[in-house]
N, CA, C and O atoms as a Maestro MAE file, in Angstrom:
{
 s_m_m2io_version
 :::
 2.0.0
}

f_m_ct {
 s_m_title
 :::
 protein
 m_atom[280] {
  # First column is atom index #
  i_m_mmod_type
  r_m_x_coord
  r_m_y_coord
  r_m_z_coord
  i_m_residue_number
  s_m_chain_name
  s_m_pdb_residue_name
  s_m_pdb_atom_name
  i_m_atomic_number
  :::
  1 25 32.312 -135.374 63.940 1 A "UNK " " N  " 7
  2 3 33.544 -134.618 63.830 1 A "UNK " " CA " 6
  3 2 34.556 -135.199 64.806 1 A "UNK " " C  " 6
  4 15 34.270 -135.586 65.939 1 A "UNK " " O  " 8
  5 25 35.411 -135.216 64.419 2 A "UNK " " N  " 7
  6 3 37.007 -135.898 65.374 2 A "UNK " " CA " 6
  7 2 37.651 -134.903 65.291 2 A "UNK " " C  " 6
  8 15 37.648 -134.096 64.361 2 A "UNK " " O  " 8
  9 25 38.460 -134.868 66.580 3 A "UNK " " N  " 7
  10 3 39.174 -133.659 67.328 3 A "UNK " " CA " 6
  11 2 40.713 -134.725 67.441 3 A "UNK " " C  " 6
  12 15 40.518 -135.717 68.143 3 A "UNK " " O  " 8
  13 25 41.762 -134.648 67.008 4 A "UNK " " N  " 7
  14 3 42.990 -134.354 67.023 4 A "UNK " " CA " 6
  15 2 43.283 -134.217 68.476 4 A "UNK " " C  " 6
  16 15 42.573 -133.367 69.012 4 A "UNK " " O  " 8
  17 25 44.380 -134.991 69.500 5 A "UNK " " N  " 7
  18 3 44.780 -134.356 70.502 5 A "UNK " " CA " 6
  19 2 46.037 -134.582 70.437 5 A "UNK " " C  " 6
  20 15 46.354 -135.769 70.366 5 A "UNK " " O  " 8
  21 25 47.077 -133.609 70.438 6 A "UNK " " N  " 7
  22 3 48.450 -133.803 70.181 6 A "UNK " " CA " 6
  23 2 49.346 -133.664 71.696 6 A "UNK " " C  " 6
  24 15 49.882 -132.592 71.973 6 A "UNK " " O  " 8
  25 25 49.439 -134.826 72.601 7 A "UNK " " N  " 7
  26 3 50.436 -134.482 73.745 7 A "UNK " " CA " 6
  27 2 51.600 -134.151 73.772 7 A "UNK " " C  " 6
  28 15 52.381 -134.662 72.970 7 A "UNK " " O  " 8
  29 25 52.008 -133.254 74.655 8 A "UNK " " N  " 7
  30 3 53.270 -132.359 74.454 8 A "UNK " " CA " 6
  31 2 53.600 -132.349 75.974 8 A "UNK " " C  " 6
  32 15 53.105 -131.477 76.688 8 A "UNK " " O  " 8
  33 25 54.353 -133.218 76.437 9 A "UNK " " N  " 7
  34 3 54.346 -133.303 78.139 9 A "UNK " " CA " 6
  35 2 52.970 -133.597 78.811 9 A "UNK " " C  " 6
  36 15 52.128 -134.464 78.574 9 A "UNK " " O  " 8
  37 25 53.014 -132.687 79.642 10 A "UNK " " N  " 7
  38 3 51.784 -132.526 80.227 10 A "UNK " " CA " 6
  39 2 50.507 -131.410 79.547 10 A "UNK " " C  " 6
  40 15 49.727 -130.841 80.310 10 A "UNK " " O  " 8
  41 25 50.450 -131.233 78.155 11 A "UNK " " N  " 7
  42 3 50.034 -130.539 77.543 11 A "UNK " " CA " 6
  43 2 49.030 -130.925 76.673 11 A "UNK " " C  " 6
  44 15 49.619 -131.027 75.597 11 A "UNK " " O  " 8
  45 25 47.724 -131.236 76.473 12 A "UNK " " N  " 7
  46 3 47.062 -131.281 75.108 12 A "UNK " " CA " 6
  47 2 46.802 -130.216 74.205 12 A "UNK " " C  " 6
  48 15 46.514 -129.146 74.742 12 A "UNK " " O  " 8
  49 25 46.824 -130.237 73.326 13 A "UNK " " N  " 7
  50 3 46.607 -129.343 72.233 13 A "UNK " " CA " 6
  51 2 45.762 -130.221 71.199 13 A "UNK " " C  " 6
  52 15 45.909 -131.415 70.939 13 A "UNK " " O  " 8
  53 25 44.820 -129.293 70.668 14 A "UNK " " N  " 7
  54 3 43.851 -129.502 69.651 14 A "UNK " " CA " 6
  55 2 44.974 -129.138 68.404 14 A "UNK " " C  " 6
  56 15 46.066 -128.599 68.581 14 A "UNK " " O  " 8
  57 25 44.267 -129.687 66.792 15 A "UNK " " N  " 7
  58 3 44.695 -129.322 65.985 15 A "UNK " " CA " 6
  59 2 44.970 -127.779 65.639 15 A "UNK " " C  " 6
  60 15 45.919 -127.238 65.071 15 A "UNK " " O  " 8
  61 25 43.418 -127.118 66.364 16 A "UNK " " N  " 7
  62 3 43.221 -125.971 65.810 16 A "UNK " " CA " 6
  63 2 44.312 -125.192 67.010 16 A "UNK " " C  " 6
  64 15 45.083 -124.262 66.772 16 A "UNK " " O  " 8
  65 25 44.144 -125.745 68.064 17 A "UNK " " N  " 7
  66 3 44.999 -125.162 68.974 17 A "UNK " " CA " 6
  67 2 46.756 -124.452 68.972 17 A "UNK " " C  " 6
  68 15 47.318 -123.497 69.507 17 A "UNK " " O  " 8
  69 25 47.127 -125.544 68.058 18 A "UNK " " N  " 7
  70 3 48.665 -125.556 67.424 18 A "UNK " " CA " 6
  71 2 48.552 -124.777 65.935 18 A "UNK " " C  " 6
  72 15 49.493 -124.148 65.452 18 A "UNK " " O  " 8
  73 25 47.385 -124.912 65.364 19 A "UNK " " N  " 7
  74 3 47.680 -123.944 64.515 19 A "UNK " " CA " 6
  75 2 47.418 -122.797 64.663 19 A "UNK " " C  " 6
  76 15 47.958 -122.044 63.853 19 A "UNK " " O  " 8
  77 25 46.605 -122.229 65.606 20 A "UNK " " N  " 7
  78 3 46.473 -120.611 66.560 20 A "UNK " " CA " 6
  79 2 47.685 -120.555 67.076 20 A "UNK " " C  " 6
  80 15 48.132 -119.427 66.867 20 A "UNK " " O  " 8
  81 25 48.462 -121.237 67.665 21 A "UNK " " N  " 7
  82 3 49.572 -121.120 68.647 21 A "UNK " " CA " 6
  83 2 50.947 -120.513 67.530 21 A "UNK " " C  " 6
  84 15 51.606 -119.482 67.666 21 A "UNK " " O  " 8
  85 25 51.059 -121.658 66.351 22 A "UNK " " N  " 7
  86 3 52.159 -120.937 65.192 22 A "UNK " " CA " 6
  87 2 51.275 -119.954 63.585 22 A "UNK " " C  " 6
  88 15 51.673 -119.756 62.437 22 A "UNK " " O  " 8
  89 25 50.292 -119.665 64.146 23 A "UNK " " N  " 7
  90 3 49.702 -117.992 63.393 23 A "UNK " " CA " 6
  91 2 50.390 -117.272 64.361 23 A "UNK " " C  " 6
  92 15 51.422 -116.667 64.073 23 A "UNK " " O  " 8
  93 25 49.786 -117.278 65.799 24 A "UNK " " N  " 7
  94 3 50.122 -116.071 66.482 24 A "UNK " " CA " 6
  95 2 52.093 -116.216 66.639 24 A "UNK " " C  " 6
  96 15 52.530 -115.105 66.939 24 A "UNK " " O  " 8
  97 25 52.844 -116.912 66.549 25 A "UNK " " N  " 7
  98 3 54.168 -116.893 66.619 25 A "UNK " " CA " 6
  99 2 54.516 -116.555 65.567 25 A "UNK " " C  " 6
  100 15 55.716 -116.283 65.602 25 A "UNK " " O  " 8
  101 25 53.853 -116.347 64.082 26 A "UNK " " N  " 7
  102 3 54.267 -116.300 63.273 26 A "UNK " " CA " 6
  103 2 54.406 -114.763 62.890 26 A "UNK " " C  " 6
  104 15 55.336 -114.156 62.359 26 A "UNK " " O  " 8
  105 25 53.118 -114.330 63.357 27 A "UNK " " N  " 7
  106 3 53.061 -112.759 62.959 27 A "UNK " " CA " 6
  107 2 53.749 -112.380 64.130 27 A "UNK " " C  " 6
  108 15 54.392 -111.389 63.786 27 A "UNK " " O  " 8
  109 25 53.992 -112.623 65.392 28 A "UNK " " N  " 7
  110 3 54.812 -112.299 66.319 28 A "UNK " " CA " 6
  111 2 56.405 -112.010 65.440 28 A "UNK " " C  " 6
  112 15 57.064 -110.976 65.324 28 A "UNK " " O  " 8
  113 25 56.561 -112.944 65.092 29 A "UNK " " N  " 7
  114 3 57.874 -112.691 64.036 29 A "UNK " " CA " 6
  115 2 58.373 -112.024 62.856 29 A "UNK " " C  " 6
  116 15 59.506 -111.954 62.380 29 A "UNK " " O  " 8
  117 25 56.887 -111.394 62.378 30 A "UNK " " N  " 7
  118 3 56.797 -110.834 61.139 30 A "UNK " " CA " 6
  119 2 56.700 -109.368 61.441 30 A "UNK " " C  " 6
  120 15 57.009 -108.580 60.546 30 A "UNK " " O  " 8
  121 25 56.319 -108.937 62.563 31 A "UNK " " N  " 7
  122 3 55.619 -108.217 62.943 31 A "UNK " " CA " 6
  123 2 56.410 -107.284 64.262 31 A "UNK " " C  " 6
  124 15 56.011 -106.267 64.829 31 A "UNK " " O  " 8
  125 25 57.837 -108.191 64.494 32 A "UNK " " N  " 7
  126 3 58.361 -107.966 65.587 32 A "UNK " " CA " 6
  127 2 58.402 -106.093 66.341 32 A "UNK " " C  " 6
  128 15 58.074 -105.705 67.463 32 A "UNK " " O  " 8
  129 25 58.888 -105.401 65.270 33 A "UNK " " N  " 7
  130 3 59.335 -104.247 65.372 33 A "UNK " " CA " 6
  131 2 58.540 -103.327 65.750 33 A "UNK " " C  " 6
  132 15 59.006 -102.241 66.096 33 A "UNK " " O  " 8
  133 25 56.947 -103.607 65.767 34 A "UNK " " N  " 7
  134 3 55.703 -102.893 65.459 34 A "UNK " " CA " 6
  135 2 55.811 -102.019 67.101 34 A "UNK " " C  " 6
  136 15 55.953 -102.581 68.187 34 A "UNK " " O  " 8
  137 25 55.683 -100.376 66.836 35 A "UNK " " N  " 7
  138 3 56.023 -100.325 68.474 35 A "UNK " " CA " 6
  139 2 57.119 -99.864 68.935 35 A "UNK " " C  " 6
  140 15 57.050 -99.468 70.099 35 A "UNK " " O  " 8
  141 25 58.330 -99.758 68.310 36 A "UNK " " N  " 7
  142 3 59.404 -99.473 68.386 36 A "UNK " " CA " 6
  143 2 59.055 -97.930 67.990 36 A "UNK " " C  " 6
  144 15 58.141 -97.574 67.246 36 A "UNK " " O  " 8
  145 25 60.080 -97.026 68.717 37 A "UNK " " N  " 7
  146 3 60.194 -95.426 68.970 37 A "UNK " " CA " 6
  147 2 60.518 -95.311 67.212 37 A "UNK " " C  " 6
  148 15 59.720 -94.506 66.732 37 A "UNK " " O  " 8
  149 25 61.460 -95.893 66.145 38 A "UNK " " N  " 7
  150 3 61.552 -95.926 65.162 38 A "UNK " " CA " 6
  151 2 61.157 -96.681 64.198 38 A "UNK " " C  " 6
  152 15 60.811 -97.847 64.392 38 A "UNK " " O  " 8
  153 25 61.159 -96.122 63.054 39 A "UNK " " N  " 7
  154 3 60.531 -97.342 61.981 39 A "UNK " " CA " 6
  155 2 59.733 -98.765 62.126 39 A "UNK " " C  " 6
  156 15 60.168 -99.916 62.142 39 A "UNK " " O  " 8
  157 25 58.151 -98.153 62.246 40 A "UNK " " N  " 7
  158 3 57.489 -99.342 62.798 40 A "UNK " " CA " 6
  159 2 56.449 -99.312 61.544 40 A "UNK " " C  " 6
  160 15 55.355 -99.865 61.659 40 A "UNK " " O  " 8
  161 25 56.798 -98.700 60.438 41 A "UNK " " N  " 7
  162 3 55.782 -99.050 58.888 41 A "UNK " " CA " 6
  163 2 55.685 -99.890 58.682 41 A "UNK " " C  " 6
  164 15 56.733 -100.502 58.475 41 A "UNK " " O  " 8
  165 25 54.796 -100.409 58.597 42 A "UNK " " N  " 7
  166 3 54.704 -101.927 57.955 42 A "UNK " " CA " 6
  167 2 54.761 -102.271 56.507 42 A "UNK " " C  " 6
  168 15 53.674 -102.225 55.930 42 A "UNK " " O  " 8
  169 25 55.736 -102.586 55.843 43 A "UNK " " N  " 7
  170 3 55.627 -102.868 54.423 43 A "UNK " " CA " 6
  171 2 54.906 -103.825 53.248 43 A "UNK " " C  " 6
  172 15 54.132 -104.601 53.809 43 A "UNK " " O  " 8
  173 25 54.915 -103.965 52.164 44 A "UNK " " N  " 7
  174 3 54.388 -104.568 51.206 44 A "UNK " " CA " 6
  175 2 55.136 -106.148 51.686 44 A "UNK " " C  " 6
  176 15 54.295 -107.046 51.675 44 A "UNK " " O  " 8
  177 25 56.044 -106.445 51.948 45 A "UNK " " N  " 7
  178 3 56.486 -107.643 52.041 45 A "UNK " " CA " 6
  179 2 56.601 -108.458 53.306 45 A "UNK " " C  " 6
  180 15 57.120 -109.563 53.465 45 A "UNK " " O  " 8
  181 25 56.026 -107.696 54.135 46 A "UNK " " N  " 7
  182 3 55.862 -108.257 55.599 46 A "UNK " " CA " 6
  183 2 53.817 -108.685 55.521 46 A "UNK " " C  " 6
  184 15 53.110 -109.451 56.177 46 A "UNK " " O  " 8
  185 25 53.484 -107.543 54.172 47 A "UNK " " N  " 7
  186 3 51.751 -108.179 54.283 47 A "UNK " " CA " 6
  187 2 51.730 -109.267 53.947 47 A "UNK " " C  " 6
  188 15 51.011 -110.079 54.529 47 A "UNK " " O  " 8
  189 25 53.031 -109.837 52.220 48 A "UNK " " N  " 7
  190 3 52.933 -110.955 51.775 48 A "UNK " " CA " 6
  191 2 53.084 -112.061 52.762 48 A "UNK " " C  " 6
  192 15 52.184 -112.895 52.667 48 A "UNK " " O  " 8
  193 25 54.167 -112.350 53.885 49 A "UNK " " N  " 7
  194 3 54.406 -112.805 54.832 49 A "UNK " " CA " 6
  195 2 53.121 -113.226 55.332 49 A "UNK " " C  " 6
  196 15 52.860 -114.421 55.473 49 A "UNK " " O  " 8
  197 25 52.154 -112.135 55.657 50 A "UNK " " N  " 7
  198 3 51.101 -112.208 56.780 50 A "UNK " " CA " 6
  199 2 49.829 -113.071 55.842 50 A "UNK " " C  " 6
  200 15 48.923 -113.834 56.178 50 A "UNK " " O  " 8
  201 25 50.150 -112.684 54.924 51 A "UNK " " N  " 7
  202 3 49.131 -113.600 53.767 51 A "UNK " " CA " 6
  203 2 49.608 -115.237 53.972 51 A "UNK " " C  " 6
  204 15 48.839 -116.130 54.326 51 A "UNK " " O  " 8
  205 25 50.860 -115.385 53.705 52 A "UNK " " N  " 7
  206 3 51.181 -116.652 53.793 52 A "UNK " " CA " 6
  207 2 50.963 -117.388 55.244 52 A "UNK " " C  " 6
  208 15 51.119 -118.591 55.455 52 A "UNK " " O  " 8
  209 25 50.593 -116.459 56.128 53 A "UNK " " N  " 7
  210 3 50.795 -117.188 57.211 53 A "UNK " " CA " 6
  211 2 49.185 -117.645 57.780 53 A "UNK " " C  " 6
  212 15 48.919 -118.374 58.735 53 A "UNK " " O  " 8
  213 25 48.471 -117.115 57.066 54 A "UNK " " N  " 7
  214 3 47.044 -116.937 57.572 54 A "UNK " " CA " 6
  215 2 46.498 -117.963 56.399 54 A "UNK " " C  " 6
  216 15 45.415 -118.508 56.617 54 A "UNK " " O  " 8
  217 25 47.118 -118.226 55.291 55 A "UNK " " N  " 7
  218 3 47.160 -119.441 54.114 55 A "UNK " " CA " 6
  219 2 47.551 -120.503 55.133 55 A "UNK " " C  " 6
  220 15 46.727 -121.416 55.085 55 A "UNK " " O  " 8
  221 25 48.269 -120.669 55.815 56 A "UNK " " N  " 7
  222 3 48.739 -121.578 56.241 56 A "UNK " " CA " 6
  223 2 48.054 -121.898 57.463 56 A "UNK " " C  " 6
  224 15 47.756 -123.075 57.661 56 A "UNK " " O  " 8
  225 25 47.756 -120.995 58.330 57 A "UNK " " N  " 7
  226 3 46.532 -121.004 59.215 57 A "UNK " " CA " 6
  227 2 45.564 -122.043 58.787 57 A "UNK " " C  " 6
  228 15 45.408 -123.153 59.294 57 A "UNK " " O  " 8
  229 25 44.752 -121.369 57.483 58 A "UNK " " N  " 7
  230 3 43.320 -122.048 57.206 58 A "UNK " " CA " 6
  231 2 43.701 -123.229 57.285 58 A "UNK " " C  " 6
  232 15 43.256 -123.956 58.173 58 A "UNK " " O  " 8
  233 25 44.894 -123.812 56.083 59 A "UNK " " N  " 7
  234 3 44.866 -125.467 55.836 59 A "UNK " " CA " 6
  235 2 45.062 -125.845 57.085 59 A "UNK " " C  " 6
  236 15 44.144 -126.620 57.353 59 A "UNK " " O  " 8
  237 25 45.891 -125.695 58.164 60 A "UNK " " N  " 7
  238 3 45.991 -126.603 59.080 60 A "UNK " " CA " 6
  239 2 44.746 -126.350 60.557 60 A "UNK " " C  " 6
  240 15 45.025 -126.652 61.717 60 A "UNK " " O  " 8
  241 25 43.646 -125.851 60.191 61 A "UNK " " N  " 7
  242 3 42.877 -126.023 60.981 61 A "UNK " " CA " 6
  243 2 41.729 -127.015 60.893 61 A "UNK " " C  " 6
  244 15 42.078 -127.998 60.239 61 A "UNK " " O  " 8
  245 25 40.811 -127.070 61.214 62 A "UNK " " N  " 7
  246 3 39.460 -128.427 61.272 62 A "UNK " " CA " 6
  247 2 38.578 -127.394 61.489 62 A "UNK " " C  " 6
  248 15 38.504 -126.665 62.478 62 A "UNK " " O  " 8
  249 25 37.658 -127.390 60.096 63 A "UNK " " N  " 7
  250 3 36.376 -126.942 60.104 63 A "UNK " " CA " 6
  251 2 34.932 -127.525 60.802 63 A "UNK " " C  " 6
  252 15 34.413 -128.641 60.851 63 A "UNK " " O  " 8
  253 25 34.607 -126.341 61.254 64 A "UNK " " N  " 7
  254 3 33.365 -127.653 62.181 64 A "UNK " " CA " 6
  255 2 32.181 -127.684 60.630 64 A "UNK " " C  " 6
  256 15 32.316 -127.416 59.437 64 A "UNK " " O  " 8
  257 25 31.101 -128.149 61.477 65 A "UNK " " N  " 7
  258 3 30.137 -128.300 60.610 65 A "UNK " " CA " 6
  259 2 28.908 -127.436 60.475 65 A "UNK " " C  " 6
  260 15 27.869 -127.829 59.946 65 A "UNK " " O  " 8
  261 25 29.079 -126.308 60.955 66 A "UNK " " N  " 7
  262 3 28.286 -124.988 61.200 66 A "UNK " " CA " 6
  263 2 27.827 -124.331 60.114 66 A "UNK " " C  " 6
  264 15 28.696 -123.935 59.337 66 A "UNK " " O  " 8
  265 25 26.356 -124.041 59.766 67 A "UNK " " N  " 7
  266 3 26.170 -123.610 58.522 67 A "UNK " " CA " 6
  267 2 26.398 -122.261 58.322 67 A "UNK " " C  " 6
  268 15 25.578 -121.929 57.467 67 A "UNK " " O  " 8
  269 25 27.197 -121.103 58.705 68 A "UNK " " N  " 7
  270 3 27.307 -120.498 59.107 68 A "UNK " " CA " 6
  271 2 27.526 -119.434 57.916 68 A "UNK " " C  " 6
  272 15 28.160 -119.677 56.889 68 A "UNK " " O  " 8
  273 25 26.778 -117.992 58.281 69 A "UNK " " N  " 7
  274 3 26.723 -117.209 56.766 69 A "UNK " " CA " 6
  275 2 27.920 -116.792 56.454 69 A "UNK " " C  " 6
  276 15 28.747 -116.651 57.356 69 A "UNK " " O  " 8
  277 25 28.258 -116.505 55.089 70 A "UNK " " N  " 7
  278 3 29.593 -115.292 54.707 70 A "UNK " " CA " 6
  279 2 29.367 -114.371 54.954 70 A "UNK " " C  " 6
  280 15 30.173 -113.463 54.752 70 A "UNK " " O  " 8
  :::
 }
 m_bond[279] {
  # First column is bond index #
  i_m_from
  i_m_to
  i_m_order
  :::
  1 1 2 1
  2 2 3 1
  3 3 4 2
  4 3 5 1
  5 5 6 1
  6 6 7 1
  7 7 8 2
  8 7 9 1
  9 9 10 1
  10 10 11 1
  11 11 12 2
  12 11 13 1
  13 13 14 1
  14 14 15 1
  15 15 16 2
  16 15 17 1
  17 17 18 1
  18 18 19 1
  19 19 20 2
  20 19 21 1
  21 21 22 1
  22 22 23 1
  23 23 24 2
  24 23 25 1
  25 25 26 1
  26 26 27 1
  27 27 28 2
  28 27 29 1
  29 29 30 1
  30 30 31 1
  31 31 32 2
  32 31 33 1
  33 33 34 1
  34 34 35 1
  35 35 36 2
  36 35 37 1
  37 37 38 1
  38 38 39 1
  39 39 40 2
  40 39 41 1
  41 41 42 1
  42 42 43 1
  43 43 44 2
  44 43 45 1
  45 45 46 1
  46 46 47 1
  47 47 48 2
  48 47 49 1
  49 49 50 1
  50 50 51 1
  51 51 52 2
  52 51 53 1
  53 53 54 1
  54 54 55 1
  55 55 56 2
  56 55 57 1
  57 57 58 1
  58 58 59 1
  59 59 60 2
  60 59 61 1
  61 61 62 1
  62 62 63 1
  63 63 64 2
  64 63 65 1
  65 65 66 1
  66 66 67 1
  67 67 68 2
  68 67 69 1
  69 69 70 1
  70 70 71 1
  71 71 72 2
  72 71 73 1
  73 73 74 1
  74 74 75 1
  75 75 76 2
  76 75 77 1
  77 77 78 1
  78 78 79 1
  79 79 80 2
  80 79 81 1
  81 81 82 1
  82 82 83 1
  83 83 84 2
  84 83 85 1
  85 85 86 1
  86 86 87 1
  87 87 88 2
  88 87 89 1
  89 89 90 1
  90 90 91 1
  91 91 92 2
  92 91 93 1
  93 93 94 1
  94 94 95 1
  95 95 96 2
  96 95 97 1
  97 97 98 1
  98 98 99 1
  99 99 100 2
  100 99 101 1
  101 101 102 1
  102 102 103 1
  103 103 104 2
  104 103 105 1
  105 105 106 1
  106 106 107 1
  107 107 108 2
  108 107 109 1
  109 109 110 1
  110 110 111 1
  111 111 112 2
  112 111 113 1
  113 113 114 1
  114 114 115 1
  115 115 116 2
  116 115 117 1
  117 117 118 1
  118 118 119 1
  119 119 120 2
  120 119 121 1
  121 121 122 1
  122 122 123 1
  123 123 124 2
  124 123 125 1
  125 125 126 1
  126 126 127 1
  127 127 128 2
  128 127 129 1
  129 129 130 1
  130 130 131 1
  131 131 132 2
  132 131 133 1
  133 133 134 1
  134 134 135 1
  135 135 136 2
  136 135 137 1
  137 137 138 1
  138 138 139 1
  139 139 140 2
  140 139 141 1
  141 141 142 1
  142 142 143 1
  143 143 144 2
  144 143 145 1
  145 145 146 1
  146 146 147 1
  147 147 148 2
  148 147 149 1
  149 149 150 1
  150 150 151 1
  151 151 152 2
  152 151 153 1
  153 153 154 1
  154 154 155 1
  155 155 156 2
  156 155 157 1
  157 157 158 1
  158 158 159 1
  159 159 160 2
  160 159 161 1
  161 161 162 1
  162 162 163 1
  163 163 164 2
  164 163 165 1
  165 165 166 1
  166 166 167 1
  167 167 168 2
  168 167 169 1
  169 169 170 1
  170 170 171 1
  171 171 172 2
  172 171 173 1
  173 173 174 1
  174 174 175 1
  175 175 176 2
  176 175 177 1
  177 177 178 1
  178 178 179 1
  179 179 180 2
  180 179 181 1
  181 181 182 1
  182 182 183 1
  183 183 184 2
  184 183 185 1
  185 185 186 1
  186 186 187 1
  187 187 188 2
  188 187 189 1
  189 189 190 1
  190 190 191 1
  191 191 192 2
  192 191 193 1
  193 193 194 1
  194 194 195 1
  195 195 196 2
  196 195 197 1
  197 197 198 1
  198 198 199 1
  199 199 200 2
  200 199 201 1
  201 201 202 1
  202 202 203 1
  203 203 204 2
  204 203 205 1
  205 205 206 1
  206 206 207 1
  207 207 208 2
  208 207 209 1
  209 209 210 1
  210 210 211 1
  211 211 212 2
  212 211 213 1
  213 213 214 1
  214 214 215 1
  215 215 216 2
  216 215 217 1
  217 217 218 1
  218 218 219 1
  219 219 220 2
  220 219 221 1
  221 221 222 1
  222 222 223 1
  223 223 224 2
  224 223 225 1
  225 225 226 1
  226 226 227 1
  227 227 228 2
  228 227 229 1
  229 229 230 1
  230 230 231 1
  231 231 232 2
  232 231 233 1
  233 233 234 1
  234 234 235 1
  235 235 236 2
  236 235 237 1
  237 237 238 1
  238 238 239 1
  239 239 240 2
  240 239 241 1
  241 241 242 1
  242 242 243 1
  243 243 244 2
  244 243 245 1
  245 245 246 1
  246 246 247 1
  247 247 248 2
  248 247 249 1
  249 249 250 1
  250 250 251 1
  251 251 252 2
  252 251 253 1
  253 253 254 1
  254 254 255 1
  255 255 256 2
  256 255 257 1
  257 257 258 1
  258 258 259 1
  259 259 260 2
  260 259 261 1
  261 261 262 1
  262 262 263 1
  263 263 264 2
  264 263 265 1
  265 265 266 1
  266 266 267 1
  267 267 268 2
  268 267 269 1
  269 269 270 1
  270 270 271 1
  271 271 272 2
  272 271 273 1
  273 273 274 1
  274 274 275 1
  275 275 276 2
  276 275 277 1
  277 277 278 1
  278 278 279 1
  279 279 280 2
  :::
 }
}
């Protein structure tokens, strides 16, 4: 298995690392309001959002080789 190291300054990041880093920014953004004294429902089109973003998650991560159950 090969690991991806992406330098960013003084920074490495793994593949999987950057794609944890823009999931969690992503629902950070989708998600902003959650918490607020008013209107913090979460709707049908903020789940689609959260679907797409967790789609987008999987592809850009690196599966190990773990036989691991469903």
């Amino acid at each position: 298995m090969h690991t991806l190291i992406i330098t960013n300054g003084n920074m490495d990041y793994t593949t999987n690392e950057l794609a944890l880093i823009n999931l969690i920014g992503n629902i950070n953004k989708i998600f902003y309001y959650v918490g607020e004294v008013e209107g913090d429902d979460i709707d049908r089109f903020d789940l689609r959002q959260l679907d797409r973003a967790v789609a987008s998650f999987k592809q850009d991560i690196i599966l190990g080789d773990h036989n691991a159950q469903d």
